[in-house]
C-alpha positions as CSV (number, residue, x, y, z in Angstrom):
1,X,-10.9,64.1,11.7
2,X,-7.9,63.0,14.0
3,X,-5.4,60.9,12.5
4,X,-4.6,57.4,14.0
5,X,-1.3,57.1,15.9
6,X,0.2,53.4,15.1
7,X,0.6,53.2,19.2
8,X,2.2,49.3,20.1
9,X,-1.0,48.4,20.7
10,X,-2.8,49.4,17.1
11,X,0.0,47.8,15.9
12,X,-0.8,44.2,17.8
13,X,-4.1,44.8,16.9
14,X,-3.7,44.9,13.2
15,X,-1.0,41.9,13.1
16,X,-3.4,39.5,14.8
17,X,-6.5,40.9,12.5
18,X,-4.0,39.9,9.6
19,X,-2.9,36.7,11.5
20,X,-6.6,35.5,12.0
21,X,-7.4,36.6,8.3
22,X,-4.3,34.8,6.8
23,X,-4.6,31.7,8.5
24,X,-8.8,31.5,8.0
25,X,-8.0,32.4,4.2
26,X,-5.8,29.3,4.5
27,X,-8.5,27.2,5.8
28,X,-7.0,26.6,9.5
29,X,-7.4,28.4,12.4
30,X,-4.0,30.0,14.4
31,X,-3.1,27.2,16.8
32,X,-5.3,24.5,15.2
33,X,-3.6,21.5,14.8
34,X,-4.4,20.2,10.7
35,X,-3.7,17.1,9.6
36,X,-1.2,16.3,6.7
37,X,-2.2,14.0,3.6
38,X,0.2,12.3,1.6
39,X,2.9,11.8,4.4
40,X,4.6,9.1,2.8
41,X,5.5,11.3,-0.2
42,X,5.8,14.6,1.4
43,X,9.4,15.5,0.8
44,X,8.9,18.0,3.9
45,X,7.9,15.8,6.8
46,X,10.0,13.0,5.4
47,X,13.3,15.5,5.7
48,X,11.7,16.4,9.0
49,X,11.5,12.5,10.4
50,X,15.0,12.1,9.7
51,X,16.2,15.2,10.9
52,X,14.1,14.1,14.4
53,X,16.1,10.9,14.1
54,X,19.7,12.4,13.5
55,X,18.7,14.8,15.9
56,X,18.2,12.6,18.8
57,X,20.9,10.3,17.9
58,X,23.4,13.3,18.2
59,X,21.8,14.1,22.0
60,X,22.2,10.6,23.1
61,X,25.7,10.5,21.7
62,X,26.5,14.0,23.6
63,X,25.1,12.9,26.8
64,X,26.5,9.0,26.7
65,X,30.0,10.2,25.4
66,X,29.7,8.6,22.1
67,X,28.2,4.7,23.8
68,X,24.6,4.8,22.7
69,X,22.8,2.5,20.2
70,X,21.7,4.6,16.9
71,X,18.5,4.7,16.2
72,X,17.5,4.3,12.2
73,X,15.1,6.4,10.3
74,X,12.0,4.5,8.4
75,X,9.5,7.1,7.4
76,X,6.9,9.2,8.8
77,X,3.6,7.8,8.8
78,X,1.4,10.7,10.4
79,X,1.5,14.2,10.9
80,X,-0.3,16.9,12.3
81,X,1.1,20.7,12.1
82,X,-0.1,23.6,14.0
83,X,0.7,27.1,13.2
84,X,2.5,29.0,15.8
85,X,5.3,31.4,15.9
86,X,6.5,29.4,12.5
87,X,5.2,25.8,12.0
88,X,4.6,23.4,14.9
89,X,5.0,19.5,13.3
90,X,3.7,16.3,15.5
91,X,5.5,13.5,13.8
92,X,5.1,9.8,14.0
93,X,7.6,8.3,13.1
94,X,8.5,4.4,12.3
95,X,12.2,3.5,12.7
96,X,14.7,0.6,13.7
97,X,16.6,-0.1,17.0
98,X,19.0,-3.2,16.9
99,X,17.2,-3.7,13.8
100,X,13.8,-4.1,15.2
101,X,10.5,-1.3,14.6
102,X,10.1,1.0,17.2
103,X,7.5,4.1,16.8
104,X,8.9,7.2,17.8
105,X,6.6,10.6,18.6
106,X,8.4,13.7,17.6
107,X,7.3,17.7,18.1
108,X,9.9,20.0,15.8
109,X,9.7,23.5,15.5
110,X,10.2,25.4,12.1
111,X,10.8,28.9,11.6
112,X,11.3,29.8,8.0
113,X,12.2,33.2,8.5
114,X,15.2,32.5,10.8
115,X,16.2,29.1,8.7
116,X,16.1,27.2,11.7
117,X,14.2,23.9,13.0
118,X,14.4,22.5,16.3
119,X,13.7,19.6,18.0
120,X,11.2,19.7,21.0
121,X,10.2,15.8,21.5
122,X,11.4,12.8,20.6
123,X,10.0,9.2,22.8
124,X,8.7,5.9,21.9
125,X,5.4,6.2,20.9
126,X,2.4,5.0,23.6
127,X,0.3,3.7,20.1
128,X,1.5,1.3,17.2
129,X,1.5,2.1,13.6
130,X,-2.0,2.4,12.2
């Protein structure tokens, strides 16, 4: 009987087998977006909202030369995550303006094995709070 030879391609094949078996063990799908429960005291997405806040704030800063008008972290009050290379969050996120609620939409990437988060999206929101 010939032995295998791990070849790039036996060894794509058998990460995706364990990436489709990990994630269906898990009950979601690889790329399926899953809703979180409990947003409000999820110590996760809530460090997440405010990092999307500080986040942007620091852009608009950078790009204005210091003349922009902060915008102040609420809470998040949905979010979806999708697994990808690391964790895809979709954030929505209530906030203050001039001391008026705006909703924001944020997409941040994590990636726990390289400590490091960044932030894809961050615009007013096209629904209102539900």
């Amino acid at each position: 009987m010939a032995a295998l030879r791990w070849t790039p391609a036996v060894t794509l094949a058998v990460t995706m087998l364990a990436c489709v078996l990990f994630s269906a063990s898990h009950g979601t799908m690889l790329g399926a977006k899953t809703e979180i429960t409990d947003v409000k005291r999820n110590k996760e997405v809530q460090d997440l909202g405010s990092f999307s806040v500080e986040e942007h704030n620091r852009m608009l800063r950078q790009a204005l030369k210091g003349m922009s008008e902060e915008t102040k972290f609420v809470e998040v009050v949905e979010a979806q995550k999708q697994m990808v290379s690391g964790t895809k969050y979709y954030l929505k996120i209530s906030a203050t303006q001039s001391g008026n609620p705006v909703m924001f939409d944020s997409v941040v990437v994590v990636q726990p094995g390289l400590a490091s988060k960044d932030l894809l999206s961050f615009a007013p929101s096209s629904q209102k709070k539900t």
